[in-house]
C-alpha positions in Angstrom: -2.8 12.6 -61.3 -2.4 9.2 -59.4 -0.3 11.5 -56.6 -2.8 13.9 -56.5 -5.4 11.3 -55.7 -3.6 9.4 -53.6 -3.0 12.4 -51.7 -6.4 13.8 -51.5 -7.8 10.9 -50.1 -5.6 10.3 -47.4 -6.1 13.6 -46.1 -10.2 12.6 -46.1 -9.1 9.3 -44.6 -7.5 11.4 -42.0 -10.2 13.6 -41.8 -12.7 10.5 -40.8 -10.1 9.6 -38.3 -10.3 13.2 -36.5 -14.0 13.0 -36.5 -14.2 9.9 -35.1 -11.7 10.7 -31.8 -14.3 14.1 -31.4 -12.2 16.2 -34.5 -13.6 18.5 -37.1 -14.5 16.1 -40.2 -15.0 16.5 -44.0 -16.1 20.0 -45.0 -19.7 19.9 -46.3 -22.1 22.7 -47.4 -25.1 23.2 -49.7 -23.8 23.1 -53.4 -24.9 22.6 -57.0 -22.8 21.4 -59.9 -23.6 22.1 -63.5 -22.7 20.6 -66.9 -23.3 22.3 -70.3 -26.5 20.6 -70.7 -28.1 20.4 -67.3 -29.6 22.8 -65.1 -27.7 23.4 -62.0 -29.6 21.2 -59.2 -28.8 22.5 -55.0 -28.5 19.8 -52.9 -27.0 19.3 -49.3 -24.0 17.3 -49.1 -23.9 14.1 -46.8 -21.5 11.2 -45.7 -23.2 8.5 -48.4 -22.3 5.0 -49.6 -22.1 3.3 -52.9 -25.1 1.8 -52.5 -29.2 1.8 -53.3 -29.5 3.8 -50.0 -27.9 6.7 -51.4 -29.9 7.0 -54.8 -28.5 10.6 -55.6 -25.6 12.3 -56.1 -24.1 15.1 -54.8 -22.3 17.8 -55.6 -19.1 20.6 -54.4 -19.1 24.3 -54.0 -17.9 25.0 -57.1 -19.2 22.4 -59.0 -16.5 20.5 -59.7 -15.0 17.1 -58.6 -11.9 16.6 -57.2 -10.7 15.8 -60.9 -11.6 19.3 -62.0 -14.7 18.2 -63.8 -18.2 18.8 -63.5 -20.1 16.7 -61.1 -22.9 14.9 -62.1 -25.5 15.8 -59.7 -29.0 14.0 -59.9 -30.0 10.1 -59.6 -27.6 7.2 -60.1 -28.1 5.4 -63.6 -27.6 2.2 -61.1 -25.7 1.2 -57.9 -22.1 0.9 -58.1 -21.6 -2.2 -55.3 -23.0 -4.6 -57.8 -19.5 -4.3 -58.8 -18.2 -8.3 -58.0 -14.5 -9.2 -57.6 -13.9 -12.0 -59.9 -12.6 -11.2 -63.5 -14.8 -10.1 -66.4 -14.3 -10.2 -70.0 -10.5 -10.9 -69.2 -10.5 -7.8 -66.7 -8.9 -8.2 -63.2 -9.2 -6.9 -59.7 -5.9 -6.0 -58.5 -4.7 -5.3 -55.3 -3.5 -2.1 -56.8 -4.2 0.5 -59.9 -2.5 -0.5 -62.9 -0.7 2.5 -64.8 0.7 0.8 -67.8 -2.0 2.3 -69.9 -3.9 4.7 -67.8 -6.4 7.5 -69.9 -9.9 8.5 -69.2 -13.2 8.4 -70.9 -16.5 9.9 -70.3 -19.9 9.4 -69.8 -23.2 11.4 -70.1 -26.8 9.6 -69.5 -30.1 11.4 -70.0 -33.9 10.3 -69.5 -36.0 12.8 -70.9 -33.8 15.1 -70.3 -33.0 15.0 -67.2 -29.2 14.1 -66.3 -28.4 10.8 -64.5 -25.2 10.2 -62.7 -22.4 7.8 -62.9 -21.5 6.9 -59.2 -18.3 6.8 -57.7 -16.6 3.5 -56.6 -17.4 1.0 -59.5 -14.7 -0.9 -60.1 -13.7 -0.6 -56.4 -16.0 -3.4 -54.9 -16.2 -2.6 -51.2 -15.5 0.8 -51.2 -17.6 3.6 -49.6 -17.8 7.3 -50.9 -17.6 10.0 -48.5 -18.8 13.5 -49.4 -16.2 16.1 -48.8 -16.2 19.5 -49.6 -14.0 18.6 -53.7 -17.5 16.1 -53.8 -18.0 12.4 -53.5 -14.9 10.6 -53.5 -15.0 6.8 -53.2 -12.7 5.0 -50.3 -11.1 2.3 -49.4 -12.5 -1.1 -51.4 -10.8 -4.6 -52.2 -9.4 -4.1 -55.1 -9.2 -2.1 -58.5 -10.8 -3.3 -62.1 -9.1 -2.0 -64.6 -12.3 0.1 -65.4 -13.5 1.9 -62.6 -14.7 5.6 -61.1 -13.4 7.6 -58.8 -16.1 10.1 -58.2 -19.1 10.9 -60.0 -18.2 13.3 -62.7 -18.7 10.8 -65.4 -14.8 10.1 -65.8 -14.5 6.5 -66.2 -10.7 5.2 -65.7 -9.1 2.9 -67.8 -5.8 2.1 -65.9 -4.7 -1.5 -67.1 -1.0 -3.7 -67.0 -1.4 -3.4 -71.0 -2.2 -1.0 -73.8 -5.3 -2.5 -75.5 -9.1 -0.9 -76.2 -11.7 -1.4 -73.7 -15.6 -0.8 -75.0 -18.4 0.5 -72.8 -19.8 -3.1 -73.0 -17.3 -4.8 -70.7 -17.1 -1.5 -68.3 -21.1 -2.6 -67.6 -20.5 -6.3 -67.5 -17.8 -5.3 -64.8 -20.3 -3.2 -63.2 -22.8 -6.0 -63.7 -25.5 -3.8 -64.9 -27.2 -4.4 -68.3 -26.6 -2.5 -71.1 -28.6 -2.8 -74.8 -30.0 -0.4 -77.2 -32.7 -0.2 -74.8 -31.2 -0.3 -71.3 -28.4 1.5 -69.4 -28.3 0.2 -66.1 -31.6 1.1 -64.9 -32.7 3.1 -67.2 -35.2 1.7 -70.1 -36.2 3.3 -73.3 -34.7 3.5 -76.6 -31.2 5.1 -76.6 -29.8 7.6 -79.1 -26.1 7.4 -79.0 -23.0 10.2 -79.7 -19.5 9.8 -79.8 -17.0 12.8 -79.5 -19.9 14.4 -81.0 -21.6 12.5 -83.6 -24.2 9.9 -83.6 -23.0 6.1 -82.9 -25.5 3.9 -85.4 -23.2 0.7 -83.9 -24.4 -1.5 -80.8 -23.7 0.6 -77.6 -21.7 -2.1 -76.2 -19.1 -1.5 -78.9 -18.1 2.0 -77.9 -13.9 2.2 -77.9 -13.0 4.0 -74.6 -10.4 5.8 -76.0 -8.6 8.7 -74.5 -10.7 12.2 -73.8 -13.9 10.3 -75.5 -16.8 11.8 -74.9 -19.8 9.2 -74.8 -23.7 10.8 -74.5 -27.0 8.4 -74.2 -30.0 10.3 -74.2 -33.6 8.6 -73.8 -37.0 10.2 -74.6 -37.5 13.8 -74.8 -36.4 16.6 -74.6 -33.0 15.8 -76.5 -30.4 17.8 -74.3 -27.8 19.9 -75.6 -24.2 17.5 -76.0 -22.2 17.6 -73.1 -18.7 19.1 -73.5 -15.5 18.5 -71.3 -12.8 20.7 -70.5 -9.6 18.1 -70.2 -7.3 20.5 -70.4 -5.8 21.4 -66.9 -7.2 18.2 -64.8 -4.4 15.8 -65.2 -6.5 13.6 -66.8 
């Protein structure tokens, strides 16, 4: 998977560098993306940033990221460059991923029913995302959290120099964004939360990101259907 990565966005880091000398640059095209509880949404894909002036996010051809999961196409639950560089909750920004432990979790959000996104590049303070035609991917940065996103499919990475649980709590204080039984980033209302497909009566913040864990916040109504993931095949 890190290969795979690593080699995907050098070739759009190559790309960037054609287009910039007069060459052909990142694919992009009208697409939609779907999950199992959101309508598909058509948007047109753009060069964007992690940042407040690109409030929405897009999506690929086929629907999928880069990581072979469904994007997440619709409004960001919050910035992801309020991401800082100094450690959190005992988390560090390293000058590289750390593969020790390295597994994935994932994150759904809905406001009355409408899907919100989980943007690419927090964890990666100073990175940009560029559209291509796999999706958003974010580039470049300072350094790596130990928590962090790739792309905005949901997957959040846990890739740390130890084997320990993380919660969803200190993923948001990394991210600097609030989250309480009544918030989730931007977001306010009163959350109803599932884990791997049961209701989580705990706080929020407590939520283990364990390996293939499926986390789902809905707020308000209508109560979507819960989201499934496909792991198998991705690497992840």
């Amino acid at each position: 998977m890190r290969l795979r990565m690593i080699g995907f966005i050098a070739a759009v880091v190559a790309a960037i560098a054609l287009a910039a000398c007069g060459g052909s640059s990142p694919t992009t095209s009208s697409s939609s993306s779907t999950t199992s509880s959101s309508s598909s949404t058509t948007t047109t894909t753009t060069t964007t940033s992690t940042s407040s002036a690109a409030p929405v996010a897009q999506g690929s051809p086929n629907g999928l990221s880069y990581e072979g999961i469904p994007l997440q196409v619709g409004p960001f639950i919050a910035p992801a460059d309020t991401t800082g560089t100094t450690p959190v909750d005992g988390i560090k920004c390293a000058p590289v991923e750390q593969l020790v432990y390295h597994i994935h979790a994932h994150l759904s959000v809905f406001d009355d029913g409408r899907l919100y996104a989980l943007p690419a590049g927090i964890g990666i303070p100073g990175s940009s995302t560029v559209q291509t035609s796999e999706g958003p991917v974010a580039t470049g940065g300072q350094c790596f959290y130990w928590l962090h996103t790739h792309t905005s499919d949901g997957v959040i990475h846990i890739e740390s120099p130890t084997r320990r649980i993380y919660t969803l709590g200190q993923f948001f204080d990394e991210w600097h964004q609030p989250l309480t039984a009544n918030r989730v980033g931007t977001l306010h209302g009163k959350i109803s939360a599932y884990f791997n497909g049961k209701p989580w009566t705990k706080s929020v913040r407590a939520i283990p990101l364990l390996p293939h864990a499926l986390i789902q916040f809905d707020i308000g109504e209508p109560a979507p259907p819960l989201t499934h993931v496909n792991w198998a095949g991705t690497g992840l």
